[in-house]
N, C-alpha and C positions, 0 to 999 in steps of 0.2 A: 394442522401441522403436528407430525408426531413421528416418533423414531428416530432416522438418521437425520436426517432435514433436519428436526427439531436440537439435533445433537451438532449441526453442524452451522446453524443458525445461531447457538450460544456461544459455540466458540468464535463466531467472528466476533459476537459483541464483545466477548471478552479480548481476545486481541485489537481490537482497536479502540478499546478503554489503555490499555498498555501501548498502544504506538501512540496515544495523546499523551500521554503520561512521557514517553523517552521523547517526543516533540518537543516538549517543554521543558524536560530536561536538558536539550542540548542548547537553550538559550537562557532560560531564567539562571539566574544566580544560585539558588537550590540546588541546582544538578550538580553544580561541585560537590558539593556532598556524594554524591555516587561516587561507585569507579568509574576512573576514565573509561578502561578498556570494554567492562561491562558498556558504557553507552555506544561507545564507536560499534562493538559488534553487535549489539540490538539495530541499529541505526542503519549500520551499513546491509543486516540481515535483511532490513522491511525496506530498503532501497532495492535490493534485491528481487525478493520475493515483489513487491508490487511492481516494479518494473515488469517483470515477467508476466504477472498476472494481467495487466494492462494492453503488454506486445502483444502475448498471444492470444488474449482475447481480441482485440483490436483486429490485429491480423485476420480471424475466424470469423469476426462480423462482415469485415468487408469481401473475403470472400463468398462467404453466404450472398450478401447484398450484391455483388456483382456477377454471382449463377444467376439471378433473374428474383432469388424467396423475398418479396418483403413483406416478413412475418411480423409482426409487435416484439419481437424477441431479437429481429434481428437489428432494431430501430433503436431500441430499448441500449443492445449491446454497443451500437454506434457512439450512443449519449453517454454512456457509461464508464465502458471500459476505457477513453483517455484519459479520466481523472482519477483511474488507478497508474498508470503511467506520469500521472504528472507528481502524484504522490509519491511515487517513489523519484523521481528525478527530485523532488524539495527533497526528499529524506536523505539523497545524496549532496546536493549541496549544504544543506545543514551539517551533518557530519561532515563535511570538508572544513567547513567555515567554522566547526570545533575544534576540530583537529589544529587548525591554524592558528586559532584565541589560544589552545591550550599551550 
């Protein structure tokens, strides 16, 4: 692994060291210490964004899988892609369920 891949391999890690990090902030005690507003819109951004990422991968698996390909990619995506979906639907009720403590 080398170049972009490699470059875009590190930034997931590093983004989801950061959505554990605003996870936990929006329940432990700690995260008061932050701004409110900084958590709500990290929060509500990675609800976002993995929502999306989830839908439309999701969506793209099962099309693939219902043209007839069943590739390892497309099996793969099936197992995958709804627990980016469900990560962002928690990262939307956690930010709700902040919003309302707060």
């Amino acid at each position: 692994m080398d170049g972009v891949l490699a470059a875009i391999n590190y930034a997931a890690i590093i983004l989801s060291i950061i959505a554990a990090a605003l996870a936990l902030a929006l329940v432990r005690p700690w995260g008061a210490l932050l701004p409110h507003r900084l958590l709500l819109i990290g929060a509500w951004g990675a609800c976002v964004l993995l929502s999306l990422r989830g839908g439309v991968g999701l969506i793209q698996a099962l099309v693939v899988w219902v043209g007839g390909s069943d590739s390892e990619l497309t099996t793969l995506g099936l197992i995958f892609e709804p627990l980016f979906l469900v990560g962002g639907i928690l990262f939307g009720l956690a930010s709700r369920q902040y919003r309302r403590d707060r």
